[in-house]
C-alpha positions in Angstrom: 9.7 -1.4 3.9 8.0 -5.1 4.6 6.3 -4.9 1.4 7.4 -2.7 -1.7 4.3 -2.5 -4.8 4.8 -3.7 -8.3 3.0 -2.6 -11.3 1.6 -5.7 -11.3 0.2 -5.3 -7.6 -3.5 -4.8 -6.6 -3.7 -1.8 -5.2 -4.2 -1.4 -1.4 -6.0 0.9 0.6 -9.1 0.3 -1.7 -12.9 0.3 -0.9 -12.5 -3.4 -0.4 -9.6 -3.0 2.5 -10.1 -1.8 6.2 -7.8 1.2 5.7 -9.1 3.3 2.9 -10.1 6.2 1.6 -12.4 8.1 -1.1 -9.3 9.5 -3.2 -7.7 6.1 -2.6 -10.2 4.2 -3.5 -11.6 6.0 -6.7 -8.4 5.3 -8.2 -8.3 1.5 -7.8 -11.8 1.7 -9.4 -10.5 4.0 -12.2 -7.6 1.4 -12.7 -9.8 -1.3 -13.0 -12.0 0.6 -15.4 -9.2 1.4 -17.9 -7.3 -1.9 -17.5 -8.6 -4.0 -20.7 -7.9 -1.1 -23.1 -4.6 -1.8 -25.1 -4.0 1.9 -25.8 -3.8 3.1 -22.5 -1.2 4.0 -19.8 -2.1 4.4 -16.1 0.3 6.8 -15.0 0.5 6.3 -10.6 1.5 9.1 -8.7 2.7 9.2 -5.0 3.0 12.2 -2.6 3.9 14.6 -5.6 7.1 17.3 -4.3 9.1 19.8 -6.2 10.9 22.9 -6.2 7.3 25.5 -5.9 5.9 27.2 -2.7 2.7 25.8 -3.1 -0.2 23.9 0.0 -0.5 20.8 -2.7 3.6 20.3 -2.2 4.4 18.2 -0.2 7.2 19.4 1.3 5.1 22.4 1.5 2.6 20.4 4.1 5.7 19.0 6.2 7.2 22.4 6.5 3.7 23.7 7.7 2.1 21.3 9.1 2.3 21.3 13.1 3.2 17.7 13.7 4.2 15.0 11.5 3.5 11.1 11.4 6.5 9.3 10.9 5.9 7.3 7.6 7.9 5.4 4.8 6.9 6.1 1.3 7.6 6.7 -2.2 7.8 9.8 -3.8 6.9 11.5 -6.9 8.9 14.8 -8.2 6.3 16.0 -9.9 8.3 18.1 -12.9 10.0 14.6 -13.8 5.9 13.2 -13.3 4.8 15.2 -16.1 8.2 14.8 -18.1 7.4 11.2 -17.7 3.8 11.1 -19.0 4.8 13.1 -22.2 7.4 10.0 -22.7 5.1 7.6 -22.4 2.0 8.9 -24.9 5.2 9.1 -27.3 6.3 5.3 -26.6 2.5 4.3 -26.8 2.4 6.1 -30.3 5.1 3.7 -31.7 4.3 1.0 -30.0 3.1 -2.6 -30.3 0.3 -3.0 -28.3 -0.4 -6.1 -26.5 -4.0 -6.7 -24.6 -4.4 -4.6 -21.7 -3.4 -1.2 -20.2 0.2 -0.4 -19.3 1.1 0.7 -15.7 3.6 3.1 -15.0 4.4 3.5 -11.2 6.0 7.0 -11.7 7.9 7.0 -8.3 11.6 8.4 -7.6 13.4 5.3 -7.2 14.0 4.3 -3.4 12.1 5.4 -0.4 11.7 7.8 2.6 10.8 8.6 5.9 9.0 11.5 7.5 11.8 12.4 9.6 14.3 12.1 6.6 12.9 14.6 4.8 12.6 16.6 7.4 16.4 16.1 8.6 17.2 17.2 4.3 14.7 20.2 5.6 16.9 21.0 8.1 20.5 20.6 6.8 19.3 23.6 4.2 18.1 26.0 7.0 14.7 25.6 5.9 13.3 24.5 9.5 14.8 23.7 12.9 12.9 20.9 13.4 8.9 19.1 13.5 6.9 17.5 16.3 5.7 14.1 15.2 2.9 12.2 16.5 3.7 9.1 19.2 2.3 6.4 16.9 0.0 6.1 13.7 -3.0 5.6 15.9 -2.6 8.6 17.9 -2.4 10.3 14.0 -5.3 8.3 12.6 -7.1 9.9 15.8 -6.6 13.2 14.1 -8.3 13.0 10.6 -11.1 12.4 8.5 -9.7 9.3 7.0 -6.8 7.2 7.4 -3.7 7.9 4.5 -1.9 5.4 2.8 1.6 5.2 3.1 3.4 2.8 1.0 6.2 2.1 -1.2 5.7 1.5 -5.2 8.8 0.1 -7.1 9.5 2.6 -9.5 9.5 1.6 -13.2 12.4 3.8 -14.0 14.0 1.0 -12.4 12.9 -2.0 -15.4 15.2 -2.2 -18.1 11.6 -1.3 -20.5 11.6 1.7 -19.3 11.9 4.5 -22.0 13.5 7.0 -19.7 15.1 7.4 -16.1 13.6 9.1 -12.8 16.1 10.4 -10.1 16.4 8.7 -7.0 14.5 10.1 -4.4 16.8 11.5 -2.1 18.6 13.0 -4.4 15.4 14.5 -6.0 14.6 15.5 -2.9 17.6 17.5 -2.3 17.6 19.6 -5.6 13.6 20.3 -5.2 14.7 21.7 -1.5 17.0 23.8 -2.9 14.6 25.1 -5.4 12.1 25.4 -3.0 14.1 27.5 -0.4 15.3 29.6 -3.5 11.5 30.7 -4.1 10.1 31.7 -0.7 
């Protein structure tokens, strides 16, 4: 990716940005609303996957949905989302605080593609294979609003960290698994 989100970042895709949306943009404002408080932890999730049959999965939507836009994002497995949270209210009870919220971008380390995740899709049977839109304009010509796609560096990967995510791919790969194992 040309650009790859910190913690510290502004977030794009806000209500002041020519690409956005309501969901997106009710979170920047949400962000900015908690921001001063010391005791607080802004927990970001992106594109959240795992191992369920469920339409809010995402691999879910790429295994149903009739074409794909080819996209590089981050990912969030959504078990080791909520695994994550529960560590950090335990840090934040122990911890020091210092002015201002914390941010947590609570992403599988690395990034993906669209058509790598549908290739992973593939190599376990789960599909033969997707139809993906030309270009992200003939997509955005398609829906409501346009979607964010964007990589966040995870914070498993700073050394203040109190625990570890798994890298996305191989995330990925187990939650596929999992997922083919409940259909």
């Amino acid at each position: 990716p040309s650009i790859e989100f910190t913690n510290r970042d502004k977030p794009n895709f806000t209500f002041d940005q020519e690409y956005r949306s309501l969901y997106s943009g009710t979170k920047d404002l949400g962000e900015k609303l908690l921001k001063p408080f010391s005791n607080t932890s802004i927990c970001r999730l992106r594109i959240p996957f795992n191992g369920e049959v469920s339409y809010r999965n995402y691999l879910y939507k790429v295994i149903n949905y009739p074409k794909l836009v080819n996209a590089t994002n981050s990912l969030s497995n959504l078990d080791e989302f909520v695994n994550a949270c529960y560590k950090i209210s335990e840090f934040m009870r122990s911890a020091k605080f210092t002015p201002g919220a914390k941010i947590y971008n609570l992403t599988q380390p690395g990034y993906v593609t669209t058509e790598e995740v549908v290739e992973l899709l593939k190599k376990h049977n789960i599909i033969e294979g997707k139809d993906f839109f030309p270009s992200y304009e003939e997509f955005l010509k398609t829906v409501r609003a346009p979607r964010s796609n964007c990589v966040l560096k995870s914070c498993s990967e700073r050394p203040d960290t109190p625990f570890t995510l798994t890298p996305v791919k191989e995330s990925l790969e187990n939650a596929i698994i999992q997922y083919r194992n409940n259909e």
